[in-house]
Wavefront OBJ file of the C-alpha trace (Angstrom):
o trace
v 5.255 10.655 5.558
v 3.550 10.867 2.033
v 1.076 8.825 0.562
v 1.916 7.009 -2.728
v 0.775 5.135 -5.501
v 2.252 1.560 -6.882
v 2.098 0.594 -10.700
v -0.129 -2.409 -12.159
v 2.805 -4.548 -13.512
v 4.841 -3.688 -10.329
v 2.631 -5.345 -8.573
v 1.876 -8.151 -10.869
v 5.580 -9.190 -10.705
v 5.680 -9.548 -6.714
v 2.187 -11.030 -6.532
v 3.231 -13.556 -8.938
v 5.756 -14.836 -5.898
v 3.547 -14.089 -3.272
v -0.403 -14.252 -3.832
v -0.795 -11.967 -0.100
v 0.207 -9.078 -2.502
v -2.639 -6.613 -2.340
v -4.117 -6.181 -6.130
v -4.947 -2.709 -7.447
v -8.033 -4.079 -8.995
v -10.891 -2.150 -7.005
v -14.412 -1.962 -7.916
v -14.129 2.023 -7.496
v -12.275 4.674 -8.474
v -9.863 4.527 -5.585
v -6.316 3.616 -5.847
v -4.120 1.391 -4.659
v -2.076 3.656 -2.057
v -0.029 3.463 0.901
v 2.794 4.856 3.132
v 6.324 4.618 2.284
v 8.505 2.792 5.209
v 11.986 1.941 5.624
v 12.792 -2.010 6.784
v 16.186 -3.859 6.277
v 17.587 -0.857 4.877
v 14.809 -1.350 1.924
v 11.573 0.609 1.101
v 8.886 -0.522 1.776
v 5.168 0.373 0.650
v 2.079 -0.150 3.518
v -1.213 0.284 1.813
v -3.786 1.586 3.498
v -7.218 0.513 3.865
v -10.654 2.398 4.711
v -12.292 1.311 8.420
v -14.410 -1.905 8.960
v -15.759 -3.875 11.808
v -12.917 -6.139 10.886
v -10.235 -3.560 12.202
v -11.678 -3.058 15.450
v -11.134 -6.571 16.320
v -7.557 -6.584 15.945
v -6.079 -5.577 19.762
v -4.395 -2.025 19.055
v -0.946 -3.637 20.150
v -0.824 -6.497 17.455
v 1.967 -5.426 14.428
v 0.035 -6.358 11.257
v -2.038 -3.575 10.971
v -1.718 0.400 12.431
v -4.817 1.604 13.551
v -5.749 5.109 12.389
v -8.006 7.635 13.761
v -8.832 11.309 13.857
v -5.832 13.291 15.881
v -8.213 14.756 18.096
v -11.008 11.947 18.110
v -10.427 8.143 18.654
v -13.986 7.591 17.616
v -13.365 8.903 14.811
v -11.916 5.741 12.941
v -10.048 6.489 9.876
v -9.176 2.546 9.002
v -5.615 1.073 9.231
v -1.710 0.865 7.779
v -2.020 -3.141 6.678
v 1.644 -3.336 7.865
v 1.403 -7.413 6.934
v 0.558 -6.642 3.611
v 3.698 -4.069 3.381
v 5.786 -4.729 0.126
v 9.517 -3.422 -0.979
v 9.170 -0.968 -3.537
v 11.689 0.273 -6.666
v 11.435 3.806 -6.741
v 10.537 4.381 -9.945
v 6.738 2.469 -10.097
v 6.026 4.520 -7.137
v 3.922 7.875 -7.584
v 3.136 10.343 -4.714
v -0.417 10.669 -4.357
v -1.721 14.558 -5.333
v -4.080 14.632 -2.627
v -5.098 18.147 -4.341
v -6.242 16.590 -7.133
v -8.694 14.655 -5.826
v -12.527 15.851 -6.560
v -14.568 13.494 -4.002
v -14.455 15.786 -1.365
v -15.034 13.463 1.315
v -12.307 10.994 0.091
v -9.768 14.084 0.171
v -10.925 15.184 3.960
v -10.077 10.971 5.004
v -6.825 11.293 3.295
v -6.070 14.401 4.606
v -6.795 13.095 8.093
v -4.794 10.268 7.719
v -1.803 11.702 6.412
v -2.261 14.232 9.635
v -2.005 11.195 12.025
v 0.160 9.326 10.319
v 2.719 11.854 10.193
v 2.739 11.799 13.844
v 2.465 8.684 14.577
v 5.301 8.044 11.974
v 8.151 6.690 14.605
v 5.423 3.791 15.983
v 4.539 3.022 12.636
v 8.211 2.580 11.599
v 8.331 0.705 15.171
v 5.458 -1.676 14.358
v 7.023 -2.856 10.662
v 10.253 -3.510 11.975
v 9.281 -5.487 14.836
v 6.372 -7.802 12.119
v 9.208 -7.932 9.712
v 11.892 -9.516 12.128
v 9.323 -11.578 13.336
v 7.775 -12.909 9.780
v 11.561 -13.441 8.527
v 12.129 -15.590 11.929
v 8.804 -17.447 11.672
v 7.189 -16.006 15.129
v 3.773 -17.479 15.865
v 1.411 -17.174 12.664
v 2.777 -13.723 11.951
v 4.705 -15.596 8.850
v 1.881 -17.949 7.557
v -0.530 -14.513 7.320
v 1.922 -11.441 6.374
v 3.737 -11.115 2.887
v 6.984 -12.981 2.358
v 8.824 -10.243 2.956
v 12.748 -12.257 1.786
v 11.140 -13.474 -1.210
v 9.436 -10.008 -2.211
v 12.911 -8.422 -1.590
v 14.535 -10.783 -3.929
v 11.646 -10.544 -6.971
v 12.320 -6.674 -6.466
v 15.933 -7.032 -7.221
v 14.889 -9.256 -10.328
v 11.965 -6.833 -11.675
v 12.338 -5.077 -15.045
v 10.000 -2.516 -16.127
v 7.545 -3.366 -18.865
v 9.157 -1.959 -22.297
v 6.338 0.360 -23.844
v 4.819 -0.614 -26.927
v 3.704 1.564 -29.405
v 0.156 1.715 -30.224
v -0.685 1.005 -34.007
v -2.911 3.822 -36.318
v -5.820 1.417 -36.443
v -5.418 0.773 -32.814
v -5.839 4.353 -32.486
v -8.604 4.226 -34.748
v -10.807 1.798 -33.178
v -10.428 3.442 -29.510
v -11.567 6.699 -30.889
v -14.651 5.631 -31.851
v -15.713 4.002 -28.956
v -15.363 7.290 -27.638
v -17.573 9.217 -29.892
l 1 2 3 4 5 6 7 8 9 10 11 12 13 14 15 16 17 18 19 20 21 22 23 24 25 26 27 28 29 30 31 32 33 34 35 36 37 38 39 40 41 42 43 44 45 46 47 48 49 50 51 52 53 54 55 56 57 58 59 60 61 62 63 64 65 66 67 68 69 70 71 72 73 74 75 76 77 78 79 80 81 82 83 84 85 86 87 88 89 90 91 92 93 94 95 96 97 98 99 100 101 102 103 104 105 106 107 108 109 110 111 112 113 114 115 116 117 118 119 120 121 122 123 124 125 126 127 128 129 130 131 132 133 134 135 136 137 138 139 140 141 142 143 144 145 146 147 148 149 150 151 152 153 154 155 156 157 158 159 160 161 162 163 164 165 166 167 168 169 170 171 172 173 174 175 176 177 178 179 180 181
């Protein structure tokens, strides 16, 4: 399993049928990212999120999140798959994450780490979306009222178009470069 990016006006579109879809407006430098999963014979895109006292509350065995941790250290919390907040994906506004690229060293070590655990862990994790997706699209419990609408997603993915690019004018140009001098 790889971890991947998700474009701006990707997820625009599907939040504007479902407000539960995560925004990639952070007040960092840190993307948007998540794990690529296959539900309903459709990919799906499970972001990830960083550990808080909020994830150790959640009982290990409930299917809306995927508790992460160090391979050789269960203390050694490395945050969660947010399988609730898991979205179908079109190929092409997904971007594999160069975890390479990355300068903050510490950020690359977590990412590293995670990608280590989730790649074993990859069968449960498949597991675990399957089983919150069956029971979101047959209205189990509260699992529907808190997880993304996963039949309604599906269908605004089938209806996105990408955003045509427009062309930036001269004096556009202009005026960027010198609020860059």
């Amino acid at each position: 399993m790889k971890i991947y990016t998700i474009s701006d006006s990707y997820l625009d579109h599907l939040r504007s049928v479902d407000s539960k879809v995560p925004s990639n407006d952070y007040k960092n430098d840190k993307p948007y990212i998540g794990v690529l999963l296959e539900v309903n014979n459709c990919k799906y895109l499970a972001p990830l999120t960083s550990q808080k006292p909020s994830i150790d509350a959640i009982p290990a065995n409930r299917p809306t999140i995927f508790k992460l941790h160090a391979d050789d250290d269960e203390t050694d919390k490395l945050g969660a798959i947010q399988v609730l907040y898991m979205i179908p994906v079109v190929e092409s506004e997904i971007t594999e994450l160069d975890i390479d690229s990355i300068t903050d060293e510490f950020y690359k070590g977590l990412l590293n780490k995670q990608v280590q655990f989730i790649r074993k862990n990859s069968e449960s994790i498949q597991k675990k979306a399957k089983k919150l997706y069956n029971l979101v699209i047959n209205n189990r419990g509260n699992f529907a009222k808190n997880s993304c609408d996963f039949l309604a997603l599906e269908k605004a993915k089938s209806e996105y178009t990408k955003p045509e690019k427009k062309a930036v004018s001269e004096n556009k140009l202009a005026e960027l470069a010198k609020k860059f001098k």
